[in-house]
N, CA, C, O and CB atoms as a CASP TS submission, in Angstrom:
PFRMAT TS
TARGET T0000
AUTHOR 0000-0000-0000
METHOD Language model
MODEL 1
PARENT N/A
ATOM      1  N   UNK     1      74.486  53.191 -74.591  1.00  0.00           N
ATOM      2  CA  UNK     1      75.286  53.579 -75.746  1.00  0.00           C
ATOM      3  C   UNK     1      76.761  53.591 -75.366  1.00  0.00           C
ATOM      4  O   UNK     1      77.223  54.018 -74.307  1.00  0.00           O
ATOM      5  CB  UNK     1      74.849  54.964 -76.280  1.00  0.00           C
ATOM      6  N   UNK     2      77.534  52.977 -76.542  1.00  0.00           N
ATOM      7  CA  UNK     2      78.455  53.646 -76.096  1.00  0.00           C
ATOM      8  C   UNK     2      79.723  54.944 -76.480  1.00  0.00           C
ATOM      9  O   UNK     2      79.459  55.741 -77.380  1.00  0.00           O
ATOM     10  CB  UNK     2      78.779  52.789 -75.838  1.00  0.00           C
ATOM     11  N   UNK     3      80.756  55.029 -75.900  1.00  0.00           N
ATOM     12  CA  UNK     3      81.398  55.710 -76.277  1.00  0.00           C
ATOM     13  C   UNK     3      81.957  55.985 -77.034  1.00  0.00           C
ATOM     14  O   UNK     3      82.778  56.895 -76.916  1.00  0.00           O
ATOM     15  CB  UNK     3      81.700  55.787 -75.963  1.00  0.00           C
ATOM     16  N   UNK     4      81.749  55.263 -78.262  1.00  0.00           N
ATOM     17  CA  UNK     4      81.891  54.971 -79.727  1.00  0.00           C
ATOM     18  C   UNK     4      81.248  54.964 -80.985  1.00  0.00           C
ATOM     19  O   UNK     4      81.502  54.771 -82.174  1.00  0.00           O
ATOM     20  CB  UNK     4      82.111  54.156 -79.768  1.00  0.00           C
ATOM     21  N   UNK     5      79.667  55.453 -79.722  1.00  0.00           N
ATOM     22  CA  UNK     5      78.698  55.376 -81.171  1.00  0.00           C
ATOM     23  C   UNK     5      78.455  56.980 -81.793  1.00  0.00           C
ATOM     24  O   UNK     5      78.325  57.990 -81.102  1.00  0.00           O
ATOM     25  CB  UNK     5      76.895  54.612 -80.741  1.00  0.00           C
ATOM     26  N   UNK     6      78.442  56.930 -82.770  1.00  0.00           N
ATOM     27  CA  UNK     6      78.641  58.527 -83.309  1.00  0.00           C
ATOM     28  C   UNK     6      77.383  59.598 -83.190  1.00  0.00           C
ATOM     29  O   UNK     6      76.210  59.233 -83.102  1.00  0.00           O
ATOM     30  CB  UNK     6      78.987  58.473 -84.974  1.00  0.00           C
ATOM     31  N   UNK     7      77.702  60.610 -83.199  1.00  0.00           N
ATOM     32  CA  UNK     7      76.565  61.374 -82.830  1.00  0.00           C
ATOM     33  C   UNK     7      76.127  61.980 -84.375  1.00  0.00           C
ATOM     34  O   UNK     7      76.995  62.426 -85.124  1.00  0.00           O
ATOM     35  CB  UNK     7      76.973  62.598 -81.579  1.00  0.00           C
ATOM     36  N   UNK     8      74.423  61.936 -84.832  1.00  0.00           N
ATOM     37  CA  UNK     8      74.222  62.705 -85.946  1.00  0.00           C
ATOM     38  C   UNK     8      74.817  64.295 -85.904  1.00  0.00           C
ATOM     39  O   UNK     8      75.118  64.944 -84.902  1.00  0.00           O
ATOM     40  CB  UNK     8      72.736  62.664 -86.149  1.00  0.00           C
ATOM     41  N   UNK     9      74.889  64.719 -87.384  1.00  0.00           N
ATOM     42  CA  UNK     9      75.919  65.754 -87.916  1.00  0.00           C
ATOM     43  C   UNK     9      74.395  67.200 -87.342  1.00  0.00           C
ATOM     44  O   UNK     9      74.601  68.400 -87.156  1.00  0.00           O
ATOM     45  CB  UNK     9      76.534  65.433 -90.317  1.00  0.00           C
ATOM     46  N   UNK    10      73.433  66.677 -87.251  1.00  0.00           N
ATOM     47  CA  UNK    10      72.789  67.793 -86.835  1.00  0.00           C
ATOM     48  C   UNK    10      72.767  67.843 -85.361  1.00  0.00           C
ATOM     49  O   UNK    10      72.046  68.683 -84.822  1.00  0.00           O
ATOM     50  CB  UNK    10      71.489  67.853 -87.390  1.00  0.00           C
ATOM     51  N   UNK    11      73.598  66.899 -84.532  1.00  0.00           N
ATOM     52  CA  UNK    11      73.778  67.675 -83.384  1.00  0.00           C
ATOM     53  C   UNK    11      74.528  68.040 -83.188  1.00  0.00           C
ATOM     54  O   UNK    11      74.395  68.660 -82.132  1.00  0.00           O
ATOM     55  CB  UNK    11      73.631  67.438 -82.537  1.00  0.00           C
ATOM     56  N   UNK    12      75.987  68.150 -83.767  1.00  0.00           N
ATOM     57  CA  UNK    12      77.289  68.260 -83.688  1.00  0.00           C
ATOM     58  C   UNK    12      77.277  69.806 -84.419  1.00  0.00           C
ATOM     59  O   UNK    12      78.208  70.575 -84.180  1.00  0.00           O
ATOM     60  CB  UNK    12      78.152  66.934 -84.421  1.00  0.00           C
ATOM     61  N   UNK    13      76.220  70.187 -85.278  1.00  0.00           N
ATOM     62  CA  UNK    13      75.726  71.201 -85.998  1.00  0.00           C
ATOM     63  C   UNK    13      75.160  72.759 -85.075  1.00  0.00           C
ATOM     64  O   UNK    13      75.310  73.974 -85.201  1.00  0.00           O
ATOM     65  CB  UNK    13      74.553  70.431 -86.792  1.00  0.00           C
ATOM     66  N   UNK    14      74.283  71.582 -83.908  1.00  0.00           N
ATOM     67  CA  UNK    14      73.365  72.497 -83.154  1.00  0.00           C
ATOM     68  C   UNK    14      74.960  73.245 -81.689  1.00  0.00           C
ATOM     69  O   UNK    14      75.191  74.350 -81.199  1.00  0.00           O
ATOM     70  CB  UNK    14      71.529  71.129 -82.268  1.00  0.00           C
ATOM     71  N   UNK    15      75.639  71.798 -81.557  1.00  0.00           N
ATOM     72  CA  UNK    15      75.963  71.979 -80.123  1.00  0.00           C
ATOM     73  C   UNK    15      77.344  73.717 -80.357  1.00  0.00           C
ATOM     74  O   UNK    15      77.559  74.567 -79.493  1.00  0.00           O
ATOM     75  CB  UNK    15      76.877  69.944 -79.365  1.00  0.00           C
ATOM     76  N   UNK    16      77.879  73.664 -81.579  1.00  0.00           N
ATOM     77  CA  UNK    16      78.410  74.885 -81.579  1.00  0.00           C
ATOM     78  C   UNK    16      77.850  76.312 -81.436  1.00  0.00           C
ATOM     79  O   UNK    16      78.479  77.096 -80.726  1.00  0.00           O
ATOM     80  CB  UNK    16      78.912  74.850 -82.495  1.00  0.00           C
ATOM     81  N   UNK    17      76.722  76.720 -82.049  1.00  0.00           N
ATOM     82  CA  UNK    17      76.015  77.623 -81.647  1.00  0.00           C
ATOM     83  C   UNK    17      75.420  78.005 -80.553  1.00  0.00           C
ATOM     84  O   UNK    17      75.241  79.146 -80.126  1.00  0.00           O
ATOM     85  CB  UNK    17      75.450  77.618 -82.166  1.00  0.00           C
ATOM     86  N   UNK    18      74.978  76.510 -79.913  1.00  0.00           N
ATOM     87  CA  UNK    18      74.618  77.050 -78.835  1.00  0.00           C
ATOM     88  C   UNK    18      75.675  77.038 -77.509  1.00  0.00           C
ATOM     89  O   UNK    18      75.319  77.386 -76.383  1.00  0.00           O
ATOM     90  CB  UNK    18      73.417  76.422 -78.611  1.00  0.00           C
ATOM     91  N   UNK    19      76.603  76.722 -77.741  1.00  0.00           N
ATOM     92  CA  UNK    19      77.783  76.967 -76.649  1.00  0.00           C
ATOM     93  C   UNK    19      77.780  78.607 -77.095  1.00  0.00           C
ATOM     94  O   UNK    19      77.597  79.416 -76.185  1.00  0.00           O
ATOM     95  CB  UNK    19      79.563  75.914 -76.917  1.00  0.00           C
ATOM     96  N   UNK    20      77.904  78.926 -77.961  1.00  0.00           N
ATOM     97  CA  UNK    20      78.232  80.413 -78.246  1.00  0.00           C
ATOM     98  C   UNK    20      77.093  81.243 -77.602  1.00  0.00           C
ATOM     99  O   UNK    20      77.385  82.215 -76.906  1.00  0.00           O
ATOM    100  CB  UNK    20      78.340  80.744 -79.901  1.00  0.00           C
ATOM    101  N   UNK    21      76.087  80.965 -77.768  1.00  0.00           N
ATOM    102  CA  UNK    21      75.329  81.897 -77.136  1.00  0.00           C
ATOM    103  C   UNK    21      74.797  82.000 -75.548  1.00  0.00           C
ATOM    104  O   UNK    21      74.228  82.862 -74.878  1.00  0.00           O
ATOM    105  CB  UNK    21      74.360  81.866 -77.880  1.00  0.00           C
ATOM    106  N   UNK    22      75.320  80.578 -75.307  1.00  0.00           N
ATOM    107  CA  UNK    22      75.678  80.505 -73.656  1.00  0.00           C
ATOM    108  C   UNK    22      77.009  81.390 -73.458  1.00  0.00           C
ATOM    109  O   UNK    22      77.162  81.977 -72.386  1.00  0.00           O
ATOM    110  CB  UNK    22      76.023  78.746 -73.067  1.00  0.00           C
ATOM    111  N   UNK    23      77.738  81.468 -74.231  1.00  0.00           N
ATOM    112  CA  UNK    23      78.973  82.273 -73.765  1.00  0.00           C
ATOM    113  C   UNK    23      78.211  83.562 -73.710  1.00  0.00           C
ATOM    114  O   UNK    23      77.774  84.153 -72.723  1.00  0.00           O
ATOM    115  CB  UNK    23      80.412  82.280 -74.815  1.00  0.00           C
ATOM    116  N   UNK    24      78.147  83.861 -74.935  1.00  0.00           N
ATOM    117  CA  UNK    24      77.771  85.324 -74.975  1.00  0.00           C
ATOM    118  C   UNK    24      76.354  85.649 -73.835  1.00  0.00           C
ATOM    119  O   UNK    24      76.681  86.306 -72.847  1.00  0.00           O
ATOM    120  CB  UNK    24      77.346  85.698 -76.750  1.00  0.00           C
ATOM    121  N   UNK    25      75.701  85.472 -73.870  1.00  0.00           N
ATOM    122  CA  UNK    25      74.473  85.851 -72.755  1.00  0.00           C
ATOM    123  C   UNK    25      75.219  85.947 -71.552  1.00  0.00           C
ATOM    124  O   UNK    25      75.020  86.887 -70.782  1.00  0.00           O
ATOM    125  CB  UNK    25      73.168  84.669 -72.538  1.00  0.00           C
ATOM    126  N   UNK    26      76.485  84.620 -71.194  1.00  0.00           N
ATOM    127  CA  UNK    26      77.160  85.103 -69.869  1.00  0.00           C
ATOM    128  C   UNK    26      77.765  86.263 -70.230  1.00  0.00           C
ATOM    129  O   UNK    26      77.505  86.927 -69.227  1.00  0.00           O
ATOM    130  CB  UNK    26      78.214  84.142 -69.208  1.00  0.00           C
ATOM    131  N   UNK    27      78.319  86.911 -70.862  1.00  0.00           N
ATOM    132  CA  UNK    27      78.909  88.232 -70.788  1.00  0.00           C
ATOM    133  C   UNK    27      77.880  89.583 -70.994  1.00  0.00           C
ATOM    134  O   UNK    27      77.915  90.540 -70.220  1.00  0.00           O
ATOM    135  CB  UNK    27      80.017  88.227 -71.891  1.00  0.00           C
ATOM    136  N   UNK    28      77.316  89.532 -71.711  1.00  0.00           N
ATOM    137  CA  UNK    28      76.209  90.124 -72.083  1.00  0.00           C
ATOM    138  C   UNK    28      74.776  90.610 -70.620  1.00  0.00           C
ATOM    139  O   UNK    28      74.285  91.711 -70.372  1.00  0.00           O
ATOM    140  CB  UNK    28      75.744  88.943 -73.266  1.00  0.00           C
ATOM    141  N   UNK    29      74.513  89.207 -69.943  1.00  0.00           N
ATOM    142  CA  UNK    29      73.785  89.526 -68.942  1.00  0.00           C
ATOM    143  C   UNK    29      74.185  90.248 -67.941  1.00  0.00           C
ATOM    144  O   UNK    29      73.174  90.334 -67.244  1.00  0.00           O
ATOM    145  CB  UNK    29      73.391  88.658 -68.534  1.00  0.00           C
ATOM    146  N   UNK    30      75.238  90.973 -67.289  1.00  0.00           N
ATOM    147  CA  UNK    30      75.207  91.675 -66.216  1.00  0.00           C
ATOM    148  C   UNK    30      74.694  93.103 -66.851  1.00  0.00           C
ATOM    149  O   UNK    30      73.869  93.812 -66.276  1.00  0.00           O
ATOM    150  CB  UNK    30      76.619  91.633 -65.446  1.00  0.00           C
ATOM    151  N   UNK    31      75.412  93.493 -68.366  1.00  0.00           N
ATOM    152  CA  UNK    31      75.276  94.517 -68.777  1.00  0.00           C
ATOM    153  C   UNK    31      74.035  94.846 -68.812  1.00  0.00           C
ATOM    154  O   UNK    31      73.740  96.037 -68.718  1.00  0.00           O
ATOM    155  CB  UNK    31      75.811  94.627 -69.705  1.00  0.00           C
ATOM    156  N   UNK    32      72.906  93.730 -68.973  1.00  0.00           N
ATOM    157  CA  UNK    32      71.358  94.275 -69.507  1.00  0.00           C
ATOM    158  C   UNK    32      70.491  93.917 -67.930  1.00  0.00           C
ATOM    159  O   UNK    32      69.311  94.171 -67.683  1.00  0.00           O
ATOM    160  CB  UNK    32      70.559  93.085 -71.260  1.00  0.00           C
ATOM    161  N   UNK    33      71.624  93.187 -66.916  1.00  0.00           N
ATOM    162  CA  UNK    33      71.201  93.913 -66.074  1.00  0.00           C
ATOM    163  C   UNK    33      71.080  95.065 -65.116  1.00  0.00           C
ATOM    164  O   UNK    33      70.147  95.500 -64.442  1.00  0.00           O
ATOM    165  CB  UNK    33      71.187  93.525 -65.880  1.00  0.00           C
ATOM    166  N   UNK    34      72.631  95.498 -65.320  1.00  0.00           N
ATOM    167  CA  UNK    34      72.462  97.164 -64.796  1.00  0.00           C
ATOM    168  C   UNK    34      71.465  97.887 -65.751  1.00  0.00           C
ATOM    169  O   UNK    34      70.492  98.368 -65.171  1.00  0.00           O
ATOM    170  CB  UNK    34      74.053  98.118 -64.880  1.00  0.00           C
ATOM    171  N   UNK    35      71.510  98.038 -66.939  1.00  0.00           N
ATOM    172  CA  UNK    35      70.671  99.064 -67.680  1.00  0.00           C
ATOM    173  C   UNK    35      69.417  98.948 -67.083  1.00  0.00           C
ATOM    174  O   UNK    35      68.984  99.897 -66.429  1.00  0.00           O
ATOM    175  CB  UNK    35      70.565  98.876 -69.230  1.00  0.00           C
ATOM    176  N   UNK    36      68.863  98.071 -67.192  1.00  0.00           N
ATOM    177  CA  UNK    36      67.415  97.535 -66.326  1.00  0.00           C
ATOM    178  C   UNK    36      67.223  98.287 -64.964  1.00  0.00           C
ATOM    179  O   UNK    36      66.218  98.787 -64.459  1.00  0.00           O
ATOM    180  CB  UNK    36      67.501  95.770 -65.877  1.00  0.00           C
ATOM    181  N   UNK    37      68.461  98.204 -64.556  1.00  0.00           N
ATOM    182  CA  UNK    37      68.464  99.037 -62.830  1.00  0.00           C
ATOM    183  C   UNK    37      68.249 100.666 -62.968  1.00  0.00           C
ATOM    184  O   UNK    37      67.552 101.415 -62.283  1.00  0.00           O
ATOM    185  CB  UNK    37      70.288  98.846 -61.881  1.00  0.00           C
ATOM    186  N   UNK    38      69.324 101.022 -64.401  1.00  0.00           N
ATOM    187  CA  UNK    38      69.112 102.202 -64.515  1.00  0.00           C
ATOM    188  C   UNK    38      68.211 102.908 -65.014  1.00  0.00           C
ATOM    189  O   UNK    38      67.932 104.063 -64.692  1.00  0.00           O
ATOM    190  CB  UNK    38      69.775 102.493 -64.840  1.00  0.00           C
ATOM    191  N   UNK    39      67.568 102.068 -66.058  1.00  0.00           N
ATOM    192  CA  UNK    39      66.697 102.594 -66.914  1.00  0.00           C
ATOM    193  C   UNK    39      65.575 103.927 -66.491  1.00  0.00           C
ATOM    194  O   UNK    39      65.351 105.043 -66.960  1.00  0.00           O
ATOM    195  CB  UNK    39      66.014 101.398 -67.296  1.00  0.00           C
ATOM    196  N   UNK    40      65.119 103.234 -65.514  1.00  0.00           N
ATOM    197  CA  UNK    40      63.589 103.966 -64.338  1.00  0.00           C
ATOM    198  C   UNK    40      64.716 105.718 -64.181  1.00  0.00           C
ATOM    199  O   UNK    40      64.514 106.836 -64.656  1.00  0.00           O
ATOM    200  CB  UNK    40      63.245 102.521 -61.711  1.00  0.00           C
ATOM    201  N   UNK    41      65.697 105.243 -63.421  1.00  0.00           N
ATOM    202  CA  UNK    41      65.953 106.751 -62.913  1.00  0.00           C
ATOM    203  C   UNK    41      66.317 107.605 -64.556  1.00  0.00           C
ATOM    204  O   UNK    41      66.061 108.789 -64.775  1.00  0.00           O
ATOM    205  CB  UNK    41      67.598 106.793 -61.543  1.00  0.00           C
ATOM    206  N   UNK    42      66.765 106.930 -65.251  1.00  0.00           N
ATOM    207  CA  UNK    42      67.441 107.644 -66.650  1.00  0.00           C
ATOM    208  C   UNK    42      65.650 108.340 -67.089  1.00  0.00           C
ATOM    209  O   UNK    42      65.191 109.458 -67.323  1.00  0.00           O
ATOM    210  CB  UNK    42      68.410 106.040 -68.227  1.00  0.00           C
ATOM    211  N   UNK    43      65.221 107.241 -67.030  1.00  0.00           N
ATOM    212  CA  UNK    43      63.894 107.690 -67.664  1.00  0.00           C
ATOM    213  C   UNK    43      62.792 109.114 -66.862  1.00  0.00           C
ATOM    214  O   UNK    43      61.792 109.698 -67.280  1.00  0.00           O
ATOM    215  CB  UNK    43      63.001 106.147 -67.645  1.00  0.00           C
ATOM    216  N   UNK    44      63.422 109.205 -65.856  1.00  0.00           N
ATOM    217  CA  UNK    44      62.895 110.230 -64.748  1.00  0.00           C
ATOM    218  C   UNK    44      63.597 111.023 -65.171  1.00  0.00           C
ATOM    219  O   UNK    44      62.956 111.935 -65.692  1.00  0.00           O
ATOM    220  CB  UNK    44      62.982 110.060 -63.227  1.00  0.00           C
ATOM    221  N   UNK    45      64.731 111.159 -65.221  1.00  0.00           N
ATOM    222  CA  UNK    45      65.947 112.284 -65.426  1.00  0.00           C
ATOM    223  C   UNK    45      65.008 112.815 -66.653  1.00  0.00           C
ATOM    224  O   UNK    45      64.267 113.744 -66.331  1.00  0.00           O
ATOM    225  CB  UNK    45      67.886 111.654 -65.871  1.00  0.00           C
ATOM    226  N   UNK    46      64.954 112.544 -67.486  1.00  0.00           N
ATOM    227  CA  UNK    46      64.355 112.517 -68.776  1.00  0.00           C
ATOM    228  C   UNK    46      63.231 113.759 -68.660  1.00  0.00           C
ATOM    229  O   UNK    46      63.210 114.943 -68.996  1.00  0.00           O
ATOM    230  CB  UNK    46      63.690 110.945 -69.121  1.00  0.00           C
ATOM    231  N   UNK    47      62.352 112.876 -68.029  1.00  0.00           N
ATOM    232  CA  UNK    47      61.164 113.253 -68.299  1.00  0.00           C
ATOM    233  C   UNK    47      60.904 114.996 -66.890  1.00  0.00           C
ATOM    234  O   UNK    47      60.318 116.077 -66.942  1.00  0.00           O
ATOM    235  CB  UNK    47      60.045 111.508 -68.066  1.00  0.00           C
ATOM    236  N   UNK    48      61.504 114.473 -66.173  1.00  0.00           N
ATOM    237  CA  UNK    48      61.281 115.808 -65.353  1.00  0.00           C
ATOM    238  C   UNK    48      61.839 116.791 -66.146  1.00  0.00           C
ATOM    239  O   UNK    48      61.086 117.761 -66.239  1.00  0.00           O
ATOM    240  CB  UNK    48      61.939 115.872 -63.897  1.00  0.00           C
ATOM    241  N   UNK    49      63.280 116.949 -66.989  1.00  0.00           N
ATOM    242  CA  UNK    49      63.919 117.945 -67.733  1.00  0.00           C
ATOM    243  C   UNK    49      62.495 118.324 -68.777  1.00  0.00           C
ATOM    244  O   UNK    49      62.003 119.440 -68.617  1.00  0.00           O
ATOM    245  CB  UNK    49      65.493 117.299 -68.558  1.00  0.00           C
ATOM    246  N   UNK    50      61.922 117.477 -69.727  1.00  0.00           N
ATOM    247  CA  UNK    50      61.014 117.700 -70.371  1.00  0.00           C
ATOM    248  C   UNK    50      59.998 117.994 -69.722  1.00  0.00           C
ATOM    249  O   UNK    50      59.537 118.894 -70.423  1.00  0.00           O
ATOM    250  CB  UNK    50      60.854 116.942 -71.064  1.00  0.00           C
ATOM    251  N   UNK    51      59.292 117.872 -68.848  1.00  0.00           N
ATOM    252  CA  UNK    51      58.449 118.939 -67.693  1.00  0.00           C
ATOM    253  C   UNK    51      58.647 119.922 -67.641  1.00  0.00           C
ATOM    254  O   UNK    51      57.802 120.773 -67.919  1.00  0.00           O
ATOM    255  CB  UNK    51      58.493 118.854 -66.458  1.00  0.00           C
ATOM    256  N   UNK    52      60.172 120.262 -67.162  1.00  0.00           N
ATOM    257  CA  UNK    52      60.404 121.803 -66.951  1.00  0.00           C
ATOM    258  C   UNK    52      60.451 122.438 -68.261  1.00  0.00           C
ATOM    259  O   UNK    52      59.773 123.464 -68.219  1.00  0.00           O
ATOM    260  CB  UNK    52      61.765 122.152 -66.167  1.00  0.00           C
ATOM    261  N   UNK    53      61.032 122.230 -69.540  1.00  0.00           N
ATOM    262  CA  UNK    53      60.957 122.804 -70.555  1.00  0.00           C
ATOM    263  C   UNK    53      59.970 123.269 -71.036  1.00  0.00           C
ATOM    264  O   UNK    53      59.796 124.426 -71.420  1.00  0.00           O
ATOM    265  CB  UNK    53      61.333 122.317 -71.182  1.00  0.00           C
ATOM    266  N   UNK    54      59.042 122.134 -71.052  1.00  0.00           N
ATOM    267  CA  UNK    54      57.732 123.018 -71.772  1.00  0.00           C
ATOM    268  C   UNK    54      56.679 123.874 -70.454  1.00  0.00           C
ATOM    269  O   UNK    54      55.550 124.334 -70.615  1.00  0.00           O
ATOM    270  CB  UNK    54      56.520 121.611 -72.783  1.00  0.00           C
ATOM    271  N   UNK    55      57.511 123.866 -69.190  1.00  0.00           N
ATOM    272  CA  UNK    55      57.335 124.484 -68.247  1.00  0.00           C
ATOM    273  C   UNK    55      57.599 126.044 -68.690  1.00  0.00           C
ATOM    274  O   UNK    55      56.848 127.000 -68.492  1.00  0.00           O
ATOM    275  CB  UNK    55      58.108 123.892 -67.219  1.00  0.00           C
ATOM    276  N   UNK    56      58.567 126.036 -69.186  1.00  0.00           N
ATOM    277  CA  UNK    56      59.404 126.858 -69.165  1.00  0.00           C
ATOM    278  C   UNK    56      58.855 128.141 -70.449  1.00  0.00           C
ATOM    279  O   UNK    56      58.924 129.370 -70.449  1.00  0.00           O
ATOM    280  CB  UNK    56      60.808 126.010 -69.349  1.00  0.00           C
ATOM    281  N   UNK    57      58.329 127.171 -71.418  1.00  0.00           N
ATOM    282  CA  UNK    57      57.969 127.189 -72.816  1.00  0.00           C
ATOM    283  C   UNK    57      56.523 128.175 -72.617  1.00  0.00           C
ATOM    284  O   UNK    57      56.284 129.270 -73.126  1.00  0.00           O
ATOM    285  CB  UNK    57      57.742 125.446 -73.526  1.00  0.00           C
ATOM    286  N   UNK    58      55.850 127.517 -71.876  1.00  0.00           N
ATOM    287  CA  UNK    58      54.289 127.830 -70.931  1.00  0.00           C
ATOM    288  C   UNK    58      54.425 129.433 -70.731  1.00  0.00           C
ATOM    289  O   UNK    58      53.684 130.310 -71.175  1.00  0.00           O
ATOM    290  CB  UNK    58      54.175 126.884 -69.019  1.00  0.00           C
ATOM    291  N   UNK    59      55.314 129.529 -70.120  1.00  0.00           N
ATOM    292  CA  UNK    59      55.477 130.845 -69.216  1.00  0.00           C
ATOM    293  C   UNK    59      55.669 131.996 -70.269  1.00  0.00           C
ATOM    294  O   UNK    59      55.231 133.136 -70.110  1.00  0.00           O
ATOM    295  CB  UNK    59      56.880 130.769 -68.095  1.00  0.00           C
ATOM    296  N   UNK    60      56.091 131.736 -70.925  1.00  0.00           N
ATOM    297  CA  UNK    60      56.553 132.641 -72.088  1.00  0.00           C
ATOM    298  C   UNK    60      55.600 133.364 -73.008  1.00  0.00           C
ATOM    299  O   UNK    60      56.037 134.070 -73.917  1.00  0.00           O
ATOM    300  CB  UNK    60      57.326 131.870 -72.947  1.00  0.00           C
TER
END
């Protein structure tokens, strides 16, 4: 082909969106990968506080 032959309007359609969401996922992915890192301990934090409460709740 060459460098002259035109490209259909549905790829010229597709190729903007998906540059965008290659952008965005690059910015986007470090963030959803710390949360991922954090998630486990957040979710411990969590749940031990709610242990002790109805620990707490028990006793009463």
């Amino acid at each position: 082909m060459s460098c002259l032959h035109l490209r259909p309007a549905s790829t010229t359609l597709f190729e903007r969106p998906h540059r965008t969401i290659v952008a965005l996922s690059g910015v986007f992915r470090p963030v959803a990968q710390r949360a991922l890192r954090t998630l486990p301990a957040c979710i411990a934090a969590v749940w031990q506080a709610f242990c002790q409460l109805t620990s707490h709740l028990h006793r009463r």
